[in-house]
Structures are given as C-alpha cells and as structure tokens.
C-alpha positions as CSV (number, residue, x, y, z in Angstrom):
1,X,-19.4,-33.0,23.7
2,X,-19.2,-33.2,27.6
3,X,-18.5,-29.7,29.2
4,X,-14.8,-31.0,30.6
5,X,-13.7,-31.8,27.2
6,X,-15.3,-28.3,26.1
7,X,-13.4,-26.5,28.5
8,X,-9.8,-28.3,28.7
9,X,-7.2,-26.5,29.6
10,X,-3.8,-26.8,27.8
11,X,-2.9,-27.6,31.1
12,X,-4.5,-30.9,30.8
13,X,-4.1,-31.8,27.4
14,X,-0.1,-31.7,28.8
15,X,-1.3,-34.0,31.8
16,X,-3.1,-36.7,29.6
17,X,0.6,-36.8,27.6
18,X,2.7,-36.6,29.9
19,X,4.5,-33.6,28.8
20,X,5.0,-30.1,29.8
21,X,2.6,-27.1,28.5
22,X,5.6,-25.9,26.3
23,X,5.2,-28.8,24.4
24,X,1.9,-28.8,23.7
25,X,2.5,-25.2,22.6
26,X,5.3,-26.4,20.2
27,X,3.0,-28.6,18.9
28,X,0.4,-26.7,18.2
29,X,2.0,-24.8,16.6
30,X,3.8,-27.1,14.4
31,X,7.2,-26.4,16.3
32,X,10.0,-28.8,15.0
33,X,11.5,-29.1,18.4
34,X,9.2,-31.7,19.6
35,X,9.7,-35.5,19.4
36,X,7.9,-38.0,17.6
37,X,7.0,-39.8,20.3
38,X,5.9,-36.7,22.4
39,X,3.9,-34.8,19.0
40,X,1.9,-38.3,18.8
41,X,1.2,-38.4,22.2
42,X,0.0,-34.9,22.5
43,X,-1.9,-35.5,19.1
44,X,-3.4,-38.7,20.9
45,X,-5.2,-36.5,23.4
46,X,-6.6,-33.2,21.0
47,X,-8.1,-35.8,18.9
48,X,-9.7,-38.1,21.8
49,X,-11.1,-35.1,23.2
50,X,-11.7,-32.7,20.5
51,X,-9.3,-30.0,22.1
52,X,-9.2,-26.2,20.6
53,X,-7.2,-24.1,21.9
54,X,-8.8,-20.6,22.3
55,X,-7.0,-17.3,21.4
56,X,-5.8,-16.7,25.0
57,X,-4.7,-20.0,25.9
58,X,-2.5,-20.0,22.7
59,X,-1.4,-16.7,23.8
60,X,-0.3,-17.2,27.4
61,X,1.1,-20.7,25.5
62,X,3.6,-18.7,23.3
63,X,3.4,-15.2,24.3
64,X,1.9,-13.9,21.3
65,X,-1.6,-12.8,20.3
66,X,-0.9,-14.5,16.7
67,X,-2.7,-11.3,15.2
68,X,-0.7,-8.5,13.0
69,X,-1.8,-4.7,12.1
70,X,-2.0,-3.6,8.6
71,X,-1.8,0.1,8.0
72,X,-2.6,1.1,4.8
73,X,-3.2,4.8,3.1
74,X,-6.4,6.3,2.6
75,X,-7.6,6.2,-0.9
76,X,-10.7,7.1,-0.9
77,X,-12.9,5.3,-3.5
78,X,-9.7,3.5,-4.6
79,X,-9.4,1.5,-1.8
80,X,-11.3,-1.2,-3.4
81,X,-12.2,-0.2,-6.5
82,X,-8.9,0.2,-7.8
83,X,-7.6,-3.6,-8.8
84,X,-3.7,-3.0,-7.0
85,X,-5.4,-3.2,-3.3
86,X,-7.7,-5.7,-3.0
87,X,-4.7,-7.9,-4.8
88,X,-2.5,-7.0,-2.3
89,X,-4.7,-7.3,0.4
90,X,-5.9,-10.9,-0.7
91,X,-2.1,-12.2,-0.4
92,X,-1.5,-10.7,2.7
93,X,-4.6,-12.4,3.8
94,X,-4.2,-15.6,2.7
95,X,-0.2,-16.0,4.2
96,X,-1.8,-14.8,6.8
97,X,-3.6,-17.4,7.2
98,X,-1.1,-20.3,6.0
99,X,0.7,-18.7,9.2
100,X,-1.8,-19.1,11.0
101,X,-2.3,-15.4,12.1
102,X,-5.0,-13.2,12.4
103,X,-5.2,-9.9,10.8
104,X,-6.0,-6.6,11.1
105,X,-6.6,-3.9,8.5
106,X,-7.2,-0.3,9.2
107,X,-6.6,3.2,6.5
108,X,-4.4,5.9,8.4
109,X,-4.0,9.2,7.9
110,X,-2.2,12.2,9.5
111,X,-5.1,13.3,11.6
112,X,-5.2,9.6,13.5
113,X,-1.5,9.9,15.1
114,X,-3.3,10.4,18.5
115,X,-4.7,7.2,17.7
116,X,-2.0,5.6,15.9
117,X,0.4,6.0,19.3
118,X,-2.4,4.0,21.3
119,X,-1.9,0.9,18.5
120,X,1.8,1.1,18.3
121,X,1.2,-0.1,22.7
122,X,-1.2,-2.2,22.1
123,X,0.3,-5.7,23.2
124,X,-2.4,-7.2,21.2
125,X,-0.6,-7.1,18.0
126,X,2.6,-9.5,17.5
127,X,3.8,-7.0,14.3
128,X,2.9,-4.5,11.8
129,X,2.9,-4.1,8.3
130,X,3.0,-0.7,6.8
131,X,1.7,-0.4,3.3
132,X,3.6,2.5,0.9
133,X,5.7,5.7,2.1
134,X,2.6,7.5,3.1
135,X,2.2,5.4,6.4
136,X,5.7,5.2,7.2
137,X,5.7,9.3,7.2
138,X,2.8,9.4,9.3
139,X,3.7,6.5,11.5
140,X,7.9,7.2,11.6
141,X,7.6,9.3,15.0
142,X,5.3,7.3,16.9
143,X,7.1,3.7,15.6
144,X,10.4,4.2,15.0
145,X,12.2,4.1,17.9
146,X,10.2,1.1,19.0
147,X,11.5,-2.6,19.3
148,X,8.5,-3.7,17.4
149,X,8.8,-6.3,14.3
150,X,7.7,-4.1,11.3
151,X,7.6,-4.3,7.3
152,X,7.2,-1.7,4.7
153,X,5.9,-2.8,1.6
154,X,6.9,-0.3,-0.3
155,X,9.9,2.5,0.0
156,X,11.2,4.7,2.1
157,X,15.2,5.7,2.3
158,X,14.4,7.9,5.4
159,X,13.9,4.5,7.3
160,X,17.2,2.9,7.1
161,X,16.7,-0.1,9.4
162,X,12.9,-1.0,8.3
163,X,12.5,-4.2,7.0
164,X,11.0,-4.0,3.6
165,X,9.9,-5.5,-0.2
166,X,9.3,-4.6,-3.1
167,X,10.2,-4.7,-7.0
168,X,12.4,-3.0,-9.1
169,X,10.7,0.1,-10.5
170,X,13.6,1.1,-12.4
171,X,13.9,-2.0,-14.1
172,X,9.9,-2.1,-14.8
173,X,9.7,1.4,-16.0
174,X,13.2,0.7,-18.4
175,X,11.3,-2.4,-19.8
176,X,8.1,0.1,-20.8
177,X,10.6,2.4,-22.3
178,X,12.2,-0.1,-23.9
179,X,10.0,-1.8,-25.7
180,X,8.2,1.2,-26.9
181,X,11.4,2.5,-28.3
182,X,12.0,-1.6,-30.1
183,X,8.8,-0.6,-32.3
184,X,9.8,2.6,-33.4
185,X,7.7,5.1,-31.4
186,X,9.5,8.4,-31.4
187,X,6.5,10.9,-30.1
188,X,6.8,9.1,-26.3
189,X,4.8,10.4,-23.4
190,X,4.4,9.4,-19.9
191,X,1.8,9.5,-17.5
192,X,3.1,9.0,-13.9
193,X,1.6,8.5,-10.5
194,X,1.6,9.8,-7.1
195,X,5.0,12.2,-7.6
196,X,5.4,11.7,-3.6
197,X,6.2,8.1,-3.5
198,X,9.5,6.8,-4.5
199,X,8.0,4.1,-7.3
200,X,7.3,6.6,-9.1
201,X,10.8,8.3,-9.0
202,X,12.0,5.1,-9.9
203,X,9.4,4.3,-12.7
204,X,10.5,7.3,-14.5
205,X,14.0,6.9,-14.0
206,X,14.1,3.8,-15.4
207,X,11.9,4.7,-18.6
208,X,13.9,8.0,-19.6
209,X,17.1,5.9,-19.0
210,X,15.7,3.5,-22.1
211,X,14.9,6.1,-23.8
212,X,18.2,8.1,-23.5
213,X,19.6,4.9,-24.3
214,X,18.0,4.6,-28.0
215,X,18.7,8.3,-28.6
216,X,15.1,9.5,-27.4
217,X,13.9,12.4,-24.9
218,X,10.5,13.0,-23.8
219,X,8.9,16.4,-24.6
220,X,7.5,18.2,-21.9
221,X,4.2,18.8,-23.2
222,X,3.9,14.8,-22.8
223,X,4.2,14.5,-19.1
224,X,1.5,14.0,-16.6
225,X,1.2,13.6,-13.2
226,X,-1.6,11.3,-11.9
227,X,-2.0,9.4,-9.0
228,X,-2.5,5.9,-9.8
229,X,-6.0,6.4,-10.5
230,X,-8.6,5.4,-13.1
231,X,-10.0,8.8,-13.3
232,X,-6.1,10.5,-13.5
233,X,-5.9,8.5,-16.8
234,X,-9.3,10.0,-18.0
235,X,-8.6,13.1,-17.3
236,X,-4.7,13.6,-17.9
237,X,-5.5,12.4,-21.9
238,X,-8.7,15.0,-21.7
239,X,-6.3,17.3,-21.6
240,X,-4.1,16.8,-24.3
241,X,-7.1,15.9,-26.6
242,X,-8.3,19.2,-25.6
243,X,-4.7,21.0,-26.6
244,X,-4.2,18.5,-29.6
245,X,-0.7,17.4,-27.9
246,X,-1.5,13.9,-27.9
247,X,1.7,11.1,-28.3
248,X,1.9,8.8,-30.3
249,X,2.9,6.0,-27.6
250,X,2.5,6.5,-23.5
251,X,4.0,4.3,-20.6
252,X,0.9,5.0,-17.8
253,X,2.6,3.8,-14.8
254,X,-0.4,2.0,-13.7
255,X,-2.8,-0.3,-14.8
256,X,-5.8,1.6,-13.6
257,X,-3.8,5.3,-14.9
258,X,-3.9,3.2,-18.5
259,X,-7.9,1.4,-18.2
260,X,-8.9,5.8,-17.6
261,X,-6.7,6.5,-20.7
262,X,-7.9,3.9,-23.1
263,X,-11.9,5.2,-22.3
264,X,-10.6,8.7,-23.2
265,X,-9.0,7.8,-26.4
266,X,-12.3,6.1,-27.4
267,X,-14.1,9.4,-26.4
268,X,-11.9,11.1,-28.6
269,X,-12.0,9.2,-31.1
270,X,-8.3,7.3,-31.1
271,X,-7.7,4.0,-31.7
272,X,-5.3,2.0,-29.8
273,X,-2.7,0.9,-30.6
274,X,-3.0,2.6,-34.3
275,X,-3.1,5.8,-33.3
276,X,-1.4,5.6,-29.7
277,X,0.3,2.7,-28.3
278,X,-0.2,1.8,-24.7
279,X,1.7,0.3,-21.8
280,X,0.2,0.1,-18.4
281,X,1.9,-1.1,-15.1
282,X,1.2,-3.2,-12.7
283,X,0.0,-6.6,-14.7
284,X,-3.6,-6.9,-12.6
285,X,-5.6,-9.4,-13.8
286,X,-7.7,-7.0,-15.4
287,X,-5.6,-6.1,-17.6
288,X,-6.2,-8.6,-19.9
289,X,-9.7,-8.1,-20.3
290,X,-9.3,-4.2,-21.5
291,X,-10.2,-3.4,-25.3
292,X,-7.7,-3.9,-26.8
293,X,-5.6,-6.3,-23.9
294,X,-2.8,-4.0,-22.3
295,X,0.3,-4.1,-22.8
296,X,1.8,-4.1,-19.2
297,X,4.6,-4.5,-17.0
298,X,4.0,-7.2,-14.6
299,X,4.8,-6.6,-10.9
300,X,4.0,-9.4,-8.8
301,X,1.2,-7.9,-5.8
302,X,-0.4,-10.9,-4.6
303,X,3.1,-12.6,-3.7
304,X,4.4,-8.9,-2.4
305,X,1.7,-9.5,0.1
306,X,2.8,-12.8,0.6
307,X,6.3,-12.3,1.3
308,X,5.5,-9.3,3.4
309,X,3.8,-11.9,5.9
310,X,6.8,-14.3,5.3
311,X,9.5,-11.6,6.5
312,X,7.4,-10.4,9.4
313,X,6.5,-13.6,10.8
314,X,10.0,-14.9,10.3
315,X,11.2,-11.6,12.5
316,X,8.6,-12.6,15.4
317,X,9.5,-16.1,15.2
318,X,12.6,-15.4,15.5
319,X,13.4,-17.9,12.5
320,X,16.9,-17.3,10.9
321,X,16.7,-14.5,8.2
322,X,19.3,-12.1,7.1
323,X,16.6,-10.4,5.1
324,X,16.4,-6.4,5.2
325,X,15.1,-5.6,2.1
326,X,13.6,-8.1,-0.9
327,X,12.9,-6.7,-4.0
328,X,11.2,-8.6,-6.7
329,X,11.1,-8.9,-10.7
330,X,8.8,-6.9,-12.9
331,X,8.3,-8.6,-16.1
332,X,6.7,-7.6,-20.0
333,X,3.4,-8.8,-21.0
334,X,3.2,-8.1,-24.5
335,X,-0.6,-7.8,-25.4
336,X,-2.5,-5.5,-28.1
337,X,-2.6,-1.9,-26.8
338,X,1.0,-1.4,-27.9
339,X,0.9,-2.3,-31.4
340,X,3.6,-5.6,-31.2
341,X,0.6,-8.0,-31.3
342,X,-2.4,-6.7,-33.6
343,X,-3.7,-9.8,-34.5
C-alpha cells in the first residue's frame, strides 16, 4: 500500500466523490440519509484505495468517540466466576460491537468517587451503562445532574428519569412460588439474595404472593439471606442441616444461590428433588448441567445486555425512542431438582 493511500484523509475520500465530509461520515456509518448515487460513489473510493478511518477521524467526523463506559459492582471472586456476569457482559459486548462501539469496563466502588467524577468529564465516552443499584448509589451525586446518555440495568426508584431495563422479578419469583405450591410442597423456604437491591424485594414479593395465593405462608425458620453467591447457598443450607430445620422445597433466588445448595444437600446426605425440591433463578446455561438439572426461572441476561446497548445508543443517536424503562419476561424451565420431571 503506497503511504498516500495509508494516510488518506476523510477529507479526500470526500474529494475523490465529490461530496462533502458529512457524507462520507453518514456513510460510514451506515447513515440512511445518503443517496444511492452519493453511498456508491463514496464506496467507489474506500475500496480503490483501501481507506480506514482511524478513531479520531471518525470522531471529529461525527462528534463522538464511538466508545461507552460500563460501571459495574465489585464482586470480588464473583465477578467472573459467578455464570450471571460474564453473560451479561458477553451481550453487552457483542451489541456493542454490532453498533459498532467500543467498550469500556471498569468495577466501582464507594472509595473511587474521586475518580468516578474525573470519568463522568471525560469527553472520551459517548454514554454510560450502570450495572445494578449499587453503582447508581455510588455514582447518583457525581452523574445525576449531568446531560449525559445513561442506562441502568437494573433498579433504582430513587432515579426517576434514568433510562433503564430489566425483568419482572415479581412475576419470576410468583412463577417459583407457584409452581412449587402446583406439586404440593407445603414446608416452603426461601433463600434470597443481596437484601439491598430491589430484585430481590421484588423476587420475594412475587413468591409469598403465590404462596398467599394457595393458602401458604413461609415459616421464618426457612428464610435466608444470601447474596447471590455460590458459597451463600453452601452455607445458608449448612445451617439448617446443622439445626435440623431443613424445608421440604426452596425457591434460591439464583442460579449460583441454588448450584451452593444442591453441594450441601449432597454433603448432608439429601437427595434432590426426593427429599427437597429446588428452584433456582436466573436460567444460566449452567443450569442445565447441575445433578439433578435445575429447575429455574429463566431471565433473559445475555439480551438484557443487548438491549441495554440498544437504548443507550438509540439515546446518543438521537434515533426516535419513547423508551424509559423496558422490562422483560422471566419464564419456567421445568427440569429435575423440583420433583415435576424425575424421569
């Protein structure tokens, strides 16, 4: 390749068509407000000479940077190892790149908002995604009163005017409920998550409502509080071994809460589903490869991630949306664990 072609200019590229810089920007970026005749001209001349934009040409093109900042909670160990995250992640990731945007992930926590104020100027990102209440409470003073295109995944009521998605968790946890009640479980516990966010508020509302619907209540000796974590479950059904004050049936409100459970019901001895039925949450691929399968209510993370992108690129394209909040589907994946399907 000859060293003018190497470094063109979109400046020339616009020359060689006969067109203005704006429209080689439109086309580039797959604008529909280009005509044919202009899009094949302009086409004409990045394929004669093998034209790539750089990142700051497209920049100064369109005024963006075409990258976007993910803030996500600090888990520790859980980050990746937990199944929900690196699902998440890889659908952010990939609409990311079907956008064609760059990305940026980085963990927060309350002793970075020195350094969280610095990113929330930097002119280097077009938007932001925040990932669960736990950002938006650490980000809300420093963000907030900016004119920046943000989405939550997630929720969080104290943030009115924040774009957001995500599914019904009342519905999902009434579906756990539910079908645990349809087999005839009476001896119902629950092992819920992180009692900070709002999913699991809404997990738990949505389960005792099935069960006050079929004439049920749950005893207190069969509630525990985890926080989404493998080792929770392990260590939440220790417990009750330990006190003999294990249920006959539990709704973990993860995946991962029920995959720590189901190793510490083996320990003890318990067989699933005979001797406790399980439903997990979440639906993560995993899932299905747990002895026995799980039982779980299906949210869907990979396109959460997906449609997060969608609505935040929409916002800085200024494409048409009357979207504030989206909130998806769980569904019922009736496996093993639970006792419907023991064969």
């Amino acid at each position: 390749m000859a060293d003018d072609e190497k470094n063109m200019t979109i400046d020339q590229v616009a020359e060689l068509a006969y067109v203005s810089r704006s429209v080689v920007s439109r086309v580039l970026n797959d604008h529909p407000n280009v005509s044919d005749e202009a899009r094949e001209r302009v086409l004409e001349v990045i394929e004669e000479h093998n034209y790539r934009p750089n990142s700051m040409a497209r920049s100064l093109a369109t005024d963006r940077s075409y990258e976007l900042s993910i803030l996500t909670p600090r888990r520790g160990e859980e980050s990746l190892a937990n199944g929900y995250w690196p699902l998440l992640y890889s659908g952010i990731f990939e609409q990311c790149l079907e956008r064609g945007y760059f990305v940026s992930l980085s963990m927060v926590s309350p002793q970075m908002k020195d350094k969280i104020r610095d990113r929330a100027g930097d002119q280097r990102f077009d938007g932001f995604i925040f990932i669960t209440r736990e950002v938006t409470e650490i980000v809300e003073d420093t963000f907030q009163d900016r004119n920046l295109p943000m989405v939550l995944i997630g929720d969080d009521p104290a943030w009115e005017d924040l774009l957001s998605i995500d599914i019904d968790n009342v519905e999902g946890g009434y579906k756990a409920g539910a079908h645990l009640c349809s087999l005839g479980y009476d001896d119902i516990g629950v092992l819920m998550g992180n009692p900070h966010l709002k999913e699991t508020e809404d997990r738990r509302e949505g389960f005792a409502a099935a069960l006050d619907d079929s004439g049920r209540t749950v005893a207190e000796e069969h509630i525990a509080t985890g926080d989404f974590s493998q080792e929770s479950g392990y260590d939440a059904i220790t417990r009750w071994v330990e006190r003999d004050t294990v249920p006959d049936a539990l709704f973990c409100m993860s995946d991962t809460m029920a995959m720590g459970a189901l190793l510490a019901l083996h320990e003890a001895g318990l067989r699933v589903p005979d001797d406790v039925a399980l439903v997990g949450f979440d639906g993560l691929p995993s899932s299905r490869y747990t002895v026995p399968p799980l039982t779980t209510v299906r949210q869907p993370v990979y396109e959460k991630g997906q449609v997060a992108v969608d609505i935040l690129v929409d916002k800085i394209e200024d494409t048409d949306t009357s979207t504030d909040y989206e909130e998806l589907a769980p569904e019922l994946v009736v496996r093993q664990s639970c006792g419907a399907n023991a064969a």
